[in-house]
N, C-alpha and C positions, 0 to 999 in steps of 0.2 A: 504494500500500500504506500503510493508518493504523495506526498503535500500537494504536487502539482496535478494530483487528480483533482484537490478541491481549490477550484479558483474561479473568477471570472471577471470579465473585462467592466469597470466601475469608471462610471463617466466622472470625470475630476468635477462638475458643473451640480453632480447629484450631492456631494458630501456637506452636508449641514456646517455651516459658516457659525448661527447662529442658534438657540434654541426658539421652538415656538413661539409666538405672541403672546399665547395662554397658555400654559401650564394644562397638559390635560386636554387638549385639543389637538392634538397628532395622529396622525392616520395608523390605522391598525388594519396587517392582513392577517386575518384567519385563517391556517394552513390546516386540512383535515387530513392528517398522516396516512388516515386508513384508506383513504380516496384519492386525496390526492389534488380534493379540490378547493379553489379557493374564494375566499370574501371580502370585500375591502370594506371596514370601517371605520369606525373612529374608535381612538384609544380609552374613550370613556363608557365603549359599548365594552369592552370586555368583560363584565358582570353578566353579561346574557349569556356568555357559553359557561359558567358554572352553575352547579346545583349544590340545592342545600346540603351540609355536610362535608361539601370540599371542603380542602385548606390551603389559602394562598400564604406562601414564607416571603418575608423581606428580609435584606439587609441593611442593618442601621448602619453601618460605619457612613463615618465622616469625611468629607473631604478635607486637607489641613492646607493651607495656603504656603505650600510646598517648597513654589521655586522664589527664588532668594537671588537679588542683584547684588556683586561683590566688586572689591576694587581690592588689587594687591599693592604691596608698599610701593613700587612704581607707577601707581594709578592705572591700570589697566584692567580692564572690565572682564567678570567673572562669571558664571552661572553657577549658581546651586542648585540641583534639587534632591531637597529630601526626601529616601528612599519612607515605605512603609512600614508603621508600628509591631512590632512584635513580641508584643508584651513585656517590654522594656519598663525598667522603674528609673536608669539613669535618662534624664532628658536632654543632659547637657553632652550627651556625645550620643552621634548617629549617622549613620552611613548615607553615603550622595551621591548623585551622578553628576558630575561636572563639564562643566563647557568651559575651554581655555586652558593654558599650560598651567598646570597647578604641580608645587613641590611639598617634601614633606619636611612636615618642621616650618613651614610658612603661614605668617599670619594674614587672610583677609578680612579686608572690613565689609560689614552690614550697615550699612547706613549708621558709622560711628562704633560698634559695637563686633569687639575680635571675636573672630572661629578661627582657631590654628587646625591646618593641616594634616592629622596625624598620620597618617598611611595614605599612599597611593597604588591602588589594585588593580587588577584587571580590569576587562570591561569598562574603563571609564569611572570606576567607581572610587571614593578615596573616602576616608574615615574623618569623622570630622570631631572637634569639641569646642567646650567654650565655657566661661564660667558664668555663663545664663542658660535658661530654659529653652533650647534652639526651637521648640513649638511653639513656646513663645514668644519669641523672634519672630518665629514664622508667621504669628498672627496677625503682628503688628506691624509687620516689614513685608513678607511675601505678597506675592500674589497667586493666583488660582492656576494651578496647574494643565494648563488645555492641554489638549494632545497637540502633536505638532503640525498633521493635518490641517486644522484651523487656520494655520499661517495669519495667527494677530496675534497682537497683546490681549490678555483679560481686560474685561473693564469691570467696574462695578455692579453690570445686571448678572454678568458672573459667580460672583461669591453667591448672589441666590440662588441661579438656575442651573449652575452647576455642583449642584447638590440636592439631596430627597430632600421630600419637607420633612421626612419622619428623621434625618441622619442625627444620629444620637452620640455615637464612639467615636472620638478621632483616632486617625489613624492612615489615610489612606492616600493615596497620592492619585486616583483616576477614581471616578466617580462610579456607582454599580449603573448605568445607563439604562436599563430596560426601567429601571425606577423613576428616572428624571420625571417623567408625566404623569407616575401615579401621585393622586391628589387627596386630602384627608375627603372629601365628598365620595370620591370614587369606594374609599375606606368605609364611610358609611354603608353605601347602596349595597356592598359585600356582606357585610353582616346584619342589615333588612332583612338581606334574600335569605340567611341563614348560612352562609359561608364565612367559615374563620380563615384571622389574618395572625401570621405568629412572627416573631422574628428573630433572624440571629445576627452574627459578626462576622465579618469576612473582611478584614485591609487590604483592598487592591491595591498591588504593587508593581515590583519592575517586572513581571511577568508580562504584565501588558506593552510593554517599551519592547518585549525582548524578540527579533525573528525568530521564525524557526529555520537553522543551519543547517539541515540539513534535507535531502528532500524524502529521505526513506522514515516515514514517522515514528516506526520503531524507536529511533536514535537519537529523537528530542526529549530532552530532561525536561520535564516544567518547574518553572521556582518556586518555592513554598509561600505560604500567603498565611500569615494567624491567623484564625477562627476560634468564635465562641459563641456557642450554641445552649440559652437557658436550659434548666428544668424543664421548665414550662412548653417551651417550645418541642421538645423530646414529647413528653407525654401527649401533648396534640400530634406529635408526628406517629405515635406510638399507636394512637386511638386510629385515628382516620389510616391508619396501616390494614390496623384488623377488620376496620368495617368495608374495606375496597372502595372509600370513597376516593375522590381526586386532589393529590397532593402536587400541586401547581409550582415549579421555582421562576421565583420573580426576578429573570437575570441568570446570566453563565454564571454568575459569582455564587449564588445559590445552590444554582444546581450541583455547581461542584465540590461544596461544603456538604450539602445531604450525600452526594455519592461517596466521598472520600469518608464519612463517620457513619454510613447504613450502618454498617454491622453493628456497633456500638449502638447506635440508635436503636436500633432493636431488641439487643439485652438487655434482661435484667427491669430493675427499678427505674424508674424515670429521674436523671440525674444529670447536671452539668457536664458539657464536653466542651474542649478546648483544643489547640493544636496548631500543628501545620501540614494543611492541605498543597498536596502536590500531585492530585491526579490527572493523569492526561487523558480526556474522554473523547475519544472517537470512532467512525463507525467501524460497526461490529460490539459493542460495548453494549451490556445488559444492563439497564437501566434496574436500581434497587428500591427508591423510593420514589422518583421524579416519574409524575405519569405525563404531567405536559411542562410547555415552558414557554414562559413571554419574555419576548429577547429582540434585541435591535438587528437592524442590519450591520453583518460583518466587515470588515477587513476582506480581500481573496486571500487565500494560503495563511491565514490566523485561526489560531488554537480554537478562540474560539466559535468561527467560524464551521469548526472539526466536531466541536459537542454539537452543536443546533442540527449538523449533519447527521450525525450521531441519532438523533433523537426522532428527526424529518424523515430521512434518511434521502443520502445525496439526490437521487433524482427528481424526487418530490422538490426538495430545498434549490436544487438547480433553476428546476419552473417556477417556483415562487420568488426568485431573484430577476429573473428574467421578465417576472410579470410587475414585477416591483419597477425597476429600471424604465417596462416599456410604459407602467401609468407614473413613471417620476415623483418614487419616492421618493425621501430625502434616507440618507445613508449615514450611519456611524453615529459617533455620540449624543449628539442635539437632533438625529435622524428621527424617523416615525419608526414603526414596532411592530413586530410579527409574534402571531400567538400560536405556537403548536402542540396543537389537541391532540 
């Protein structure tokens, strides 16, 4: 199986520059796995393909205003960005991806305020510290983390709309995107009809930055990501297991938090789980708790463009990109949503 079996050609004009005007008004296609066919709605119709007794999972992580403008003692212009939380207690040292020649043992500034250099690593990645809270640096200094896609600065309608309105844990450097549009109304009308909403943690990280190198998928490592997964959220995963109702993930990031802890999920008492998730889901892949998934438009040849594949299963997901592209949808982060049942 090659990477380059999943791809396809993505008109540079379709990728979302910008998110919605509303929150919650982005077009949604409805992919019937078992058919094949498809719907075009809106993303606030998604409540008509559950029934009572499903359960839709979210993830609360936060987005943390990541990248960081620096100047080295020669006044020369820097990038930071801070990699994602991993259940860290020290706040004042943390790993980053850098843009510009960085040494180690060098101090840059943050708008007045030193990060020395500690290590420089592979990948572009270099260890950083500081005797402040670098998250809180970040808050007060960074800005929003876009993907590079985007080709802008963040501006201020950013810090809101790139992020869930539920995002609760910081932690994360890219946003769970299939969430961007779900809205606290959308939240309501779910549990009217009788369908529960649970949630857990998941910090997306440089997994999202990273290609895959190589094209035989066997031989891509995927990077680990924290997770943490309530009680609470276990025993609703636990119940709606046993009664065959529909356990929905809201987002790749989702889906691969319940795939990579089923088993756990399933033993035993209903109890806290934590970790890092590093599973690589693609087709062929037996799905253990995820019966469907609302998910954006991909990347071609990205991970997880491989799960939704995984789940659609490629030829289905082939015609629903193509049918996507030929009614012009918008694509990737601030993109409209695909829901596969």
């Amino acid at each position: 199986m090659r990477v380059s079996d999943y791809t396809y050609k993505l008109p540079e004009a379709l990728i979302a520059q910008f998110p919605p005007k509303v929150r919650g008004k982005s077009r949604l296609l409805v992919l019937d796995r078992q058919t094949g066919l498809i719907e075009h709605r809106r993303y606030d119709d998604f409540a008509d393909y559950l029934q009572p007794g499903d359960l839709v999972v979210l993830n609360n992580t936060k987005v943390v205003k990541a990248r960081l403008s620096a100047v080295n003692a020669a006044g020369q212009p820097r990038e930071l960005l801070l990699l994602e939380d991993h259940h860290t207690t020290d706040f004042t040292h943390r790993k980053a991806l850098y843009r510009g020649k960085v040494n180690p043992g060098e101090t840059l500034s943050v708008q007045g305020t030193n990060v020395t250099v500690d290590k420089v690593a592979e990948g572009g990645i270099a260890e950083l510290s500081s005797r402040v809270n670098l998250l809180e640096l970040a808050e007060h200094e960074g800005s929003v983390p876009l993907p590079p896609y985007m080709h802008r600065e963040a501006t201020a309608e950013d810090v809101q709309r790139y992020q869930t309105v539920f995002a609760k844990e910081p932690g994360s450097v890219a946003a769970p995107t299939a969430s961007l549009n779900f809205t606290h109304e959308l939240e309501r009308k779910l549990i009217q009809k009788g369908v529960s909403v649970a949630y857990l943690t998941l910090h997306v990280g440089l997994g999202t930055f990273l290609p895959i190198r190589s094209d035989d998928i066997a031989e891509h490592v995927m990077h680990s990501e924290y997770f943490e997964i309530p009680a609470q959220t276990v025993k609703a995963l636990q119940k709606i297991h046993k009664n065959r109702s529909n356990i929905v993930a809201a987002g790749t990031t989702v889906a691969r938090t319940l795939e990579f802890a089923a088993d756990t999920i399933l033993a035993g008492e209903p109890h806290s789980i934590s970790g890092e998730a590093n599973i690589f889901i693609y087709p062929g892949y037996k799905f253990k708790l995820v019966n469907s998934l609302l998910t954006n438009f991909h990347a071609p040849k990205s991970t997880v463009l491989m799960l939704a594949a995984a789940k659609a299963g490629w030829e289905n997901l082939d015609h629903a990109y193509r049918e996507a592209i030929k009614e012009k949808y918008a694509f990737l982060s601030y993109g409209d949503s695909m829901f596969i049942q």
